[in-house]
Structure formats: structure tokens, C-alpha cells
N, C-alpha and C positions, 0 to 999 in steps of 0.2 A: 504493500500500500504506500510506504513510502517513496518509494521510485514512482508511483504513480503520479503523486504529490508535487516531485521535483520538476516531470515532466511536464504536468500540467501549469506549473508555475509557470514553467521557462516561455510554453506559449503562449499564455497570457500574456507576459512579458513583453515579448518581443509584438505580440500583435498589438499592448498597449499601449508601445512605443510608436512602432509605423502608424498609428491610430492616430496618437499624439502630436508628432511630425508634421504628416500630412493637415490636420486641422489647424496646425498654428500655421501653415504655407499659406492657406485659404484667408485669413486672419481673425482666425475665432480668436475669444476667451476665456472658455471655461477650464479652470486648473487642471480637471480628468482630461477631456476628450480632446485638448486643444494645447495638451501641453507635454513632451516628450516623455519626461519623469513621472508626471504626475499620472500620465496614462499607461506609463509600463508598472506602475507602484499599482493601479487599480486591478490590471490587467493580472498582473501576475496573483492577487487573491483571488479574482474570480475562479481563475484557471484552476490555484487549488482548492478551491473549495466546489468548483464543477468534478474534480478528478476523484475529491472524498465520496460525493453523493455517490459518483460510477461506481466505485468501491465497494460500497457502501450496498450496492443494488446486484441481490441475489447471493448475500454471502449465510442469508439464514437457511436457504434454500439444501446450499452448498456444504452448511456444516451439519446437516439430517440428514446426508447421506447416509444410507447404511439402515433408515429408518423407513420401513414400506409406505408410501403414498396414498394415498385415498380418492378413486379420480370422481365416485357416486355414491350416492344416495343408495343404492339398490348394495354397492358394494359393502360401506358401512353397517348396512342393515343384517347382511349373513354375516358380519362377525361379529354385533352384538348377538344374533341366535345363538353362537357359538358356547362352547363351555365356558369357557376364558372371561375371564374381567377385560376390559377393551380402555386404553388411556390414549385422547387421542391430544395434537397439539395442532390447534388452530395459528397459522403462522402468517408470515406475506415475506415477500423477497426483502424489501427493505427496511423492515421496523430494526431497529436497532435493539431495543429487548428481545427481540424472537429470536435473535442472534445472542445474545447474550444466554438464552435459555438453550440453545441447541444443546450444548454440552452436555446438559441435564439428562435432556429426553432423549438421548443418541445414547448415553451410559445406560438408563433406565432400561430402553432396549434389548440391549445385551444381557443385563442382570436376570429382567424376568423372561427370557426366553425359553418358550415353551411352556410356561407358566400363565402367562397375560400379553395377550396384542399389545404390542406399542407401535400407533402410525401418529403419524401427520395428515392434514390436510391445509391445502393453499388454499385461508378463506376466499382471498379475490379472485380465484378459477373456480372455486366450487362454493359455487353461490347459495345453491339448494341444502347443502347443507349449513353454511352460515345464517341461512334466513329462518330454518328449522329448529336451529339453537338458540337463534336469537345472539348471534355472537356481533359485539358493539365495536368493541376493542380487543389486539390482538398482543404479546399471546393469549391465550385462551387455551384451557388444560380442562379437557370433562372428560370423567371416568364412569366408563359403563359396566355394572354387575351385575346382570341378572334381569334385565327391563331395558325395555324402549328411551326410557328417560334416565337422563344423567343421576346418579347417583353424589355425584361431587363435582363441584366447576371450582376450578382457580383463576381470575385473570390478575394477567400482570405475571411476575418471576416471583418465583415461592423457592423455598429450601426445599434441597432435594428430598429430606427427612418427611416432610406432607405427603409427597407421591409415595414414596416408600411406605409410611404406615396408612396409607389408604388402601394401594396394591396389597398387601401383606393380609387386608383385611377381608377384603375382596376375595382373596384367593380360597382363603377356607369355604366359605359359598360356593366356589368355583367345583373343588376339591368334594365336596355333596353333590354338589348336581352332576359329578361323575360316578359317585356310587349310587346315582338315582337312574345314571342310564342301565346300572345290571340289575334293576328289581326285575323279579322274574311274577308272572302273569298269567297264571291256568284258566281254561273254559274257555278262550277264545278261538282256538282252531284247534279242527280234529282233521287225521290223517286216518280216512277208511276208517271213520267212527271213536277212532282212537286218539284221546284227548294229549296237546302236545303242551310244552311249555316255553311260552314268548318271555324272551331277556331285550330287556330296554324300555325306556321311557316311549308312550303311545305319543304320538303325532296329531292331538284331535282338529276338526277346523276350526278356525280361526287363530292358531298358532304357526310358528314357523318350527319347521324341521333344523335343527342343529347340522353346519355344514358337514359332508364328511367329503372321504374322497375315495374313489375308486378306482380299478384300472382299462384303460379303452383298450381296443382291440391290438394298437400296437404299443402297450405296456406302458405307456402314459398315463400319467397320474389328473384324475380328472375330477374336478371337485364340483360337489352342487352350486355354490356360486358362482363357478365362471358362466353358469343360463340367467346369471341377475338379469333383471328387466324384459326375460323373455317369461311364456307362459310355460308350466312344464308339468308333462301328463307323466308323471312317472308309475311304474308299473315293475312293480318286486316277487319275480318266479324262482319257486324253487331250481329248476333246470330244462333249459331249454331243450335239454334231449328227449323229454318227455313229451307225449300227444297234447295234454293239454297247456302246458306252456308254448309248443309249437304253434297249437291252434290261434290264444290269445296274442302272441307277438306275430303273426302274419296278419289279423285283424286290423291289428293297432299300426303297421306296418302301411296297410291298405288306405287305413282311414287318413294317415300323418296328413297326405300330399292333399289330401279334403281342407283340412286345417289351417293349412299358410303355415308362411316361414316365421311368424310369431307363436308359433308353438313348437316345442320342441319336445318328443319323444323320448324316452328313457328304458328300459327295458334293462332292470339292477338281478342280478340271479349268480349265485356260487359257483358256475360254470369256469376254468379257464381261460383267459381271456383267446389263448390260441384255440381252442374249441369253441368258443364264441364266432370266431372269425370264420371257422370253418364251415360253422351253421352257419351263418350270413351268408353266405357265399353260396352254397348249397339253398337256401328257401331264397335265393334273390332280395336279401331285406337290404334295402334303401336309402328310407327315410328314418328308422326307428334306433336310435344310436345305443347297443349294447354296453354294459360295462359288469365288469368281472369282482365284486366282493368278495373273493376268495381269501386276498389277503390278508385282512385284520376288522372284516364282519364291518367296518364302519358303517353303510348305510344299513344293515340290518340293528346293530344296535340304534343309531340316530331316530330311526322309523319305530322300533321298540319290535319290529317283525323278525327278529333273528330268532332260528327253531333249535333251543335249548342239544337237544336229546339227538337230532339230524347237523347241528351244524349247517342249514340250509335255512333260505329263505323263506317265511309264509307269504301265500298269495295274497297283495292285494296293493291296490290303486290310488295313488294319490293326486288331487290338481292342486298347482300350486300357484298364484296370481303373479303376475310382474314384479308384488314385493315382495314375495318367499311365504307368503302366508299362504297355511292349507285352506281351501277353499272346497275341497270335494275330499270326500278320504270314504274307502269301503275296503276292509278287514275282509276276503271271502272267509267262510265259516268252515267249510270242507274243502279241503286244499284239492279235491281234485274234481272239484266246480270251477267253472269258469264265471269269470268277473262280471259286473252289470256294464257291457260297453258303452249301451245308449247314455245309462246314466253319467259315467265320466266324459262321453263324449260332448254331453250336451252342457256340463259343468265348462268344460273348456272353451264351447263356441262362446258362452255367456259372458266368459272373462274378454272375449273378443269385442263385444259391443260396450 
């Protein structure tokens, strides 16, 4: 910064000179514009105090690196569903405290990783969410637990000591609502009569499913968030190799391209993701985007649909609206019933209008 300083002095300087020069030739008289010295003495503040401001613009930006960004509303919103406590830092490229706080919330970061979100968001690009908070002045520090609504707001620079025993406090909540995704759940679905038992927290509507992530067909790691903003019919089979899961995902498969490109299809089942691939391939499926829970059950717990006793998925149907919130959910009762199409189907046109 300070070479920046020098430099901008020096053209000041000189441009306040030739400024100066030139307007006493003419035969002004004002001491600044009109007078050699008095216009390179002007010239050379402005310049550095034009070179501080430059400086100055986009160094908060620059020192949260390393800290995940937030570019929506929709995105913001699957990671408060999320298990995790969420601390986010409302910033702007040139506030001079945002910069001073980086430090804080770039450590912050690191420390609870894996324990608690720590992002950012630039209130002057993402507008929706500062009109949403109600954010006046920046920074701005609000921590989400467990709810839609802030929990704790700080504005202004706080000791790092307030984020920490707030996080700290946060997380035990946090830390419950992870033994609350393996409450296990009898009476809800039977296999050929035979009564099974569902591990995880039920997904009812007017909630949002907690993100998880799965694996797509070429081993990519594919999370329910990345369909924010889109509408999303998702549909959790035990195994595609089975008649009735075959049946239901060529259906759903059929119906997608009925639908539009703001819906987007799901089809979540314990299959391998390279066996997934291979049924796709083999039934011509399309439009209806597979993915493989195989590896760590996430969407089967998330949905509260993981089958205890099989290690497989129970059948059944969720719509989910542009904001992650369920909007249709049907549980089938006999896993080797098939799903009410019309009804999720007509749940989804409705989110269309």
C-alpha cells in the first residue's frame, strides 16, 4: 500500500505542477490551480489519498478468502436446514471494519470446521438477503441455530471471544439434532407384510429436508442444494433392479420432459452408482437424474427413510418448492406398492403456477 501511496503522490505531483504552470501562463490567480507549487503540493494529496481509497477497495473481500461465499437466498437457506449452527459475515469490499474483522471470521472458519458453517456474504451483491435481515450497516455477524431466524446478530467488530461462546453454544443443539436424525421409527412401512424399522428424522411438509449428498452416476459428489431454486420431485427406491422400482422410475422418467426444465427429477436408491449407470443406459432414462446413497445412507437418514434391518431405502416421494421446503411428501406403506404418481405429479405442476 505504501508504494501505492508514493506513486500516486508523485502523479499528483507532477500533474499538479503542469496544472499549475500552465494556468499561471494563461494568467490566473488562484494559489492551487494557477500556481506551480501550490498545484503540485495539492496534486500530490489528492493522488494519495485517491491511491489509499484504491487500496482500500476490495481488501475485505480479499482477506475472507478461504471463507465460502454466499451468492443466494435459496443457497443460504439449505445450510441453515443443515445440522450445523451457520455464522454468516455480512461485509462490502470497502468498509474499512469488514477489513479489520476479516481476520476474525477467516480464523473462526478454520477452528469450527466441520462443526459450524462459517461464510460470508457481499451485502451490496446480494441484496435479497440484506433486505431479508434487515442489514443497515456493515459488518454484520448473525448466527443461525436451529431456525429460519437469526439466533444472534452483532454489528460492528466484536471480540473474537462472543462468536466463540455463541458457536460453542450453538453446537451442543447442533450435536442433538444429530442424535435426533438416528431415532428409529416402527409401523411405518412393511416389506410383504412385514413390519420394518425407519432410522432418521421424518421430513413432514412444510419443512425442509436437511442437505445431504450423494453420488451421481460418474462418482461425483452431488448435494441436494446444488437444485436450490429449482422445483425437485425426488423419489427414494429401494433398488432399481427391482420390477417395481423399474416401473416407478421409467414413469417418472416419462412424465420429467411433461414438466419443464424447472423441475428437476431425482431418483435417490442404495444401488451403485456404476449399476445405476448401467440401468440408465439399458431403460433409456433421460431426464430423471439417478444418484447412489450407498455410501454413508445421507439422504436416507436426512428423509428419516433409511431401512434399519435392509440397509436400503423405503419407498416414497417427496416435492420440494424453489425454497427446499417439502411441499408434497407420501411415505408408501408397502414397499412393494407403487407411489400415488398423479398425486406428486400434480403437487409439482402446482408449484409451477
Amino acid at each position: 500500500m505504501l508504494l501505492r501511496l508514493l506513486i500516486g503522490s508523485a502523479i499528483g505531483l507532477l500533474a499538479g505542477a503542469a496544472l499549475g504552470t500552465f494556468m499561471k501562463a494563461r494568467g490566473g490567480t488562484c494559489p492551487l490551480t494557477c500556481n506551480p507549487i501550490g498545484g503540485a503540493l495539492f496534486g500530490a494529496l489528492m493522488g494519495a489519498a485517491l491511491a489509499g481509497a484504491f487500496s482500500a477497495s476490495g481488501r475485505a473481500g480479499k482477506m475472507l478468502d478461504g471463507v465460502p461465499g454466499v451468492k443466494s437466498a435459496a443457497e443460504l437457506d439449505a445450510m441453515i436446514a443443515g445440522p450445523r449452527p451457520v455464522l454468516v459475515d455480512f461485509y462490502t469490499d470497502n468498509c474499512p471494519f469488514c477489513v479489520e474483522l476479516a481476520p476474525t471470521i477467516s480464523a473462526l472458519a478454520r477452528q469450527y470446521k466441520g462443526r459450524a458453517d462459517v461464510v460470508k456474504v457481499n451485502a451490496s451483491v446480494v441484496a435479497e438477503l440484506s433486505g431479508r435481515y434487515g442489514i443497515q450497516g456493515v459488518p454484520t455477524v448473525l448466527l443461525f441455530a436451529g431456525g429460519k431466524e437469526p439466533a444472534q446478530r452483532w454489528i460492528g467488530v466484536q471480540e473474537v471471544g462472543k462468536y466463540q461462546a455463541a458457536l460453542d453454544a450453538a453446537i451442543g443443539p447442533a450435536d442433538k439434532r444429530k442424535e435426533d436424525s438416528m431415532t428409529e421409527r416402527k409401523g411405518v412401512v412393511t416389506f410383504k407384510g412385514n413390519e420394518l424399522t425407519l432410522v432418521g428424522t421424518a421430513a413432514p411438509v412444510g419443512k425442509r429436508i436437511p442437505d445431504f449428498t450423494a453420488l451421481g452416476n460418474d462418482l461425483s459428489a452431488v448435494k441436494l442444494s446444488s437444485f436450490a431454486g429449482k422445483i425437485v420431485l425426488l423419489s427414494l427406491v429401494p433398488s432399481l433392479d427391482t420390477p417395481v422400482c423399474d416401473t416407478e422410475t421409467r414413469r417418472f422418467n416419462d412424465e420429467a420432459s411433461k414438466l419443464g426444465k424447472d423441475v428437476v427429477v431425482l431418483t435417490v436408491s442404495m444401488d451403485l452408482p456404476f449399476a445405476q449407470k448401467r440401468w440408465c443406459a439399458a431403460a433409456g432414462i433421460d431426464r430423471v437424474i439417478t444418484l447412489s446413497d450407498h455410501r454413508d445412507a445421507s439422504a436416507g437418514l436426512a428423509t428419516g427413510m433409511l431401512i434399519k434391518e435392509l440397509r436400503l431405502l423405503a419407498r416414497a416421494v417427496f416435492v420440494l418448492g424453489r425454497d427446499g421446503v417439502v411441499a408434497y411428501e407420501q411415505v408408501v406403506p408397502e414397499m412393494t406398492h407403487e407411489p400415488d404418481y398423479d398425486a406428486a405429479l400434480k403437487a409439482a405442476r402446482k408449484l409451477l403456477t
